[in-house]
N, C-alpha and C positions, 0 to 999 in steps of 0.2 A: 181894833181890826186894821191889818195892813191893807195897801193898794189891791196885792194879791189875793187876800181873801176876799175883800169888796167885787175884786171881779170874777171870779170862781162864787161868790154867791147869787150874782146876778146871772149865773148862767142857767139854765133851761136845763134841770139833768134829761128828761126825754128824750130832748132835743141832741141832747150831745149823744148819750145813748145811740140814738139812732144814726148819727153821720158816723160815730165810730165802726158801728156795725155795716153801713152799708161799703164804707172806704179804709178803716183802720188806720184812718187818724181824721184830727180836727184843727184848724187852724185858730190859734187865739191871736190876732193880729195887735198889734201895738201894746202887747202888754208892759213894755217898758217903752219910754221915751228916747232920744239919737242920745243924749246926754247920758244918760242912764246905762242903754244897752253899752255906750262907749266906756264910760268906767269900770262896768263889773267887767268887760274883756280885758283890761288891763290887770286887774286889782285878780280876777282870778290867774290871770299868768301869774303877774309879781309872786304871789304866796305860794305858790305850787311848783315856785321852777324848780325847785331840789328832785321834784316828782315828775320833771319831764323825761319822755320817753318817744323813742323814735318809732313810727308806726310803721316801719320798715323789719325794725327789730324783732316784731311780736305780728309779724304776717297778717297786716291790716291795710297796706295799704305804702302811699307817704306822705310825710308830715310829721305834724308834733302833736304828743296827747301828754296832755296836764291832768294828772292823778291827782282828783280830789283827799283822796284818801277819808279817814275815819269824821274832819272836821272841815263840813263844808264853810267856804268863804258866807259874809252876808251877801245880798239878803237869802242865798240860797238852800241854807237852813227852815227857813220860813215857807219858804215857797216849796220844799217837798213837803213839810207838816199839810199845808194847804191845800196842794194838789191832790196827796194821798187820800185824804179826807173825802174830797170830794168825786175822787175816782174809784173809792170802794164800792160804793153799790155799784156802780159799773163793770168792776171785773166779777162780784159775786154777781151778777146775772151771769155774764159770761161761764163760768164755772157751774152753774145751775143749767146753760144750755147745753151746756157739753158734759154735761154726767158726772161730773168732778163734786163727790163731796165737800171739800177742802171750802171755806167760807172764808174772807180775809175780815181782822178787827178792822173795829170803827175807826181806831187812831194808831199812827203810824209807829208808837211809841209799841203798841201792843207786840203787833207784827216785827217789831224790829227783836224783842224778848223771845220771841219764839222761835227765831232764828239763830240768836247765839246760839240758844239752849240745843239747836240742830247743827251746831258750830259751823253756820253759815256768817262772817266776821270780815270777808274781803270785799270794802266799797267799790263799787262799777261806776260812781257820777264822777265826769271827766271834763274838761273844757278842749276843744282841739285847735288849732293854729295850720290853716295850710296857704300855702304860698305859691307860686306860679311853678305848675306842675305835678303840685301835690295832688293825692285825694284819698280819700276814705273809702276802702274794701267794705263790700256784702257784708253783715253781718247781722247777729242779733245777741241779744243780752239773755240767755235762757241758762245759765250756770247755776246751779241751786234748786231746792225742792223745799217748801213752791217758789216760783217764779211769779213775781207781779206780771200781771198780762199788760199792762200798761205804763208807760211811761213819755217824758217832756224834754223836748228837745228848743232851741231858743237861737235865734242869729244875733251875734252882737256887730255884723259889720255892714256894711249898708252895697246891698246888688248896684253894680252897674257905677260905682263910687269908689267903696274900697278895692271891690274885685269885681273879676267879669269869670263867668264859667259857676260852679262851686255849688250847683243845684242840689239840693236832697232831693233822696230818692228814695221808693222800697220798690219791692217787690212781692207778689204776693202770689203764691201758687197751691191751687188748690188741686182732688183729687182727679186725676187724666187727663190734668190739662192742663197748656200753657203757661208760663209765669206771663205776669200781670204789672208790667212795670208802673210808677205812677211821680211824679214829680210834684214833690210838695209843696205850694209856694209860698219864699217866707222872704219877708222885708227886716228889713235896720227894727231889733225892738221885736219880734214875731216868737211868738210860741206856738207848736205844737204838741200837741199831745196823740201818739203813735203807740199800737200794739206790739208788745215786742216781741214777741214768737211766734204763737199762734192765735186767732180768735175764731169764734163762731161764725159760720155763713151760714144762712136758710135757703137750701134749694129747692127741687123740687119733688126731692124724695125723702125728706128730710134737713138736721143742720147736721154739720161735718165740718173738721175744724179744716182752717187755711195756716199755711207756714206763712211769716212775714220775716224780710230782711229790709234793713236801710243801709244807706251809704253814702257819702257825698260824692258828687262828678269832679270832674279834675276840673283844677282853680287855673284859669288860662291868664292871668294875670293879678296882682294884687295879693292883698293879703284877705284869708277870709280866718274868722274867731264865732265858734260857738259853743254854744257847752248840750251837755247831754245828763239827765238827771234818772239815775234809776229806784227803782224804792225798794228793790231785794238784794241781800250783799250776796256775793259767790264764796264756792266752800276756799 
């Protein structure tokens, strides 16, 4: 058993269940260590720069986005198997609250079979690079049917050190009312785990789902490195 799994087994699924539900995301703090977070930021550029792309070019924002593509870098392989795993029952409540047939398998091998077969085959996990000025446009990852409701996003560079500015963000807007902006907070080494389109709210008439977008705020100085891991490919 990896670090990763160790700590995804120690976690409370209730407990996550329910922060997910009440804020649509959860923070995992220090899942990697300075050393650690610092090398996979390098070691995912190094391998991917064939695959860089300007986030100007594909109307996101600016900055640099590192295309995983079909073979993620280590340990990041590992750590979707893990995550997926342990996020399934989570989105099949989710999809059980919200009237959606659709049930996600138990292992991410299944779900990934079922997707070719719907020739869903373009990976969306990316690592991004931004620099003083840069930033990451609204968005969300919902290309493809189904869509994982959940997904891990990770800082590999350390607030207030590497960079200043460079905050994640979502927003989340439910029905007649205002978006709901919300700032993530994530350290040197932080994972999060954030819903990526829509989830379940319980109000008072019922539940009704919420849109959610993220984005990072513009990098006022420094360089900031994270990656973004999704568990559904696009058509």
């Amino acid at each position: 058993m990896n670090a990763i799994e160790r700590t995804l087994g120690r976690l409370d699924g209730n407990a996550l269940a329910a922060r997910l539900g009440s804020e649509g995301y959860a923070v995992l703090p220090r899942l990697l260590d300075a050393d650690e977070a610092r090398e996979l930021a390098r070691a995912a550029i190094a391998a991917n720069a064939s695959r860089r792309v300007l986030l100007e070019a594909v109307e996101l924002g600016r900055g640099e986005m590192f295309d995983f593509g079909a073979a993620l870098p280590a340990p990041l392989a590992a750590w979707r198997r893990a995550f997926y795993r342990a996020l399934a029952p989570v989105a099949n409540r989710w999809n059980e609250a919200l009237g959606a047939a659709y049930r996600y398998p138990a292992e991410l091998d299944a779900f990934a079979e079922q997707q070719r077969a719907a020739g869903q085959t373009r990976a969306q996990s990316y690592a991004s690079r931004l620099r003083a000025g840069d930033f990451l446009a609204l968005h969300q990852r919902s290309e493809g049917e189904p869509v994982f409701p959940l997904q891990v996003v990770a800082l590999l560079s350390e607030p207030g050190n590497d960079f200043a500015g460079g905050e994640f963000v979502m927003t989340e807007q439910r029905p007649r009312m205002q978006s709901r902006p919300m700032v993530v907070p994530l350290g040197l080494g932080d994972a999060a785990i954030i819903g990526t389109a829509q989830r379940p709210f319980e109000g008072a008439n019922g539940v009704y789902r919420v849109n959610l977008k993220h984005a990072i705020s513009r990098v006022r100085e420094g360089e900031r490195v994270g990656i973004e891991l999704a568990f559904h490919e696009g058509r």
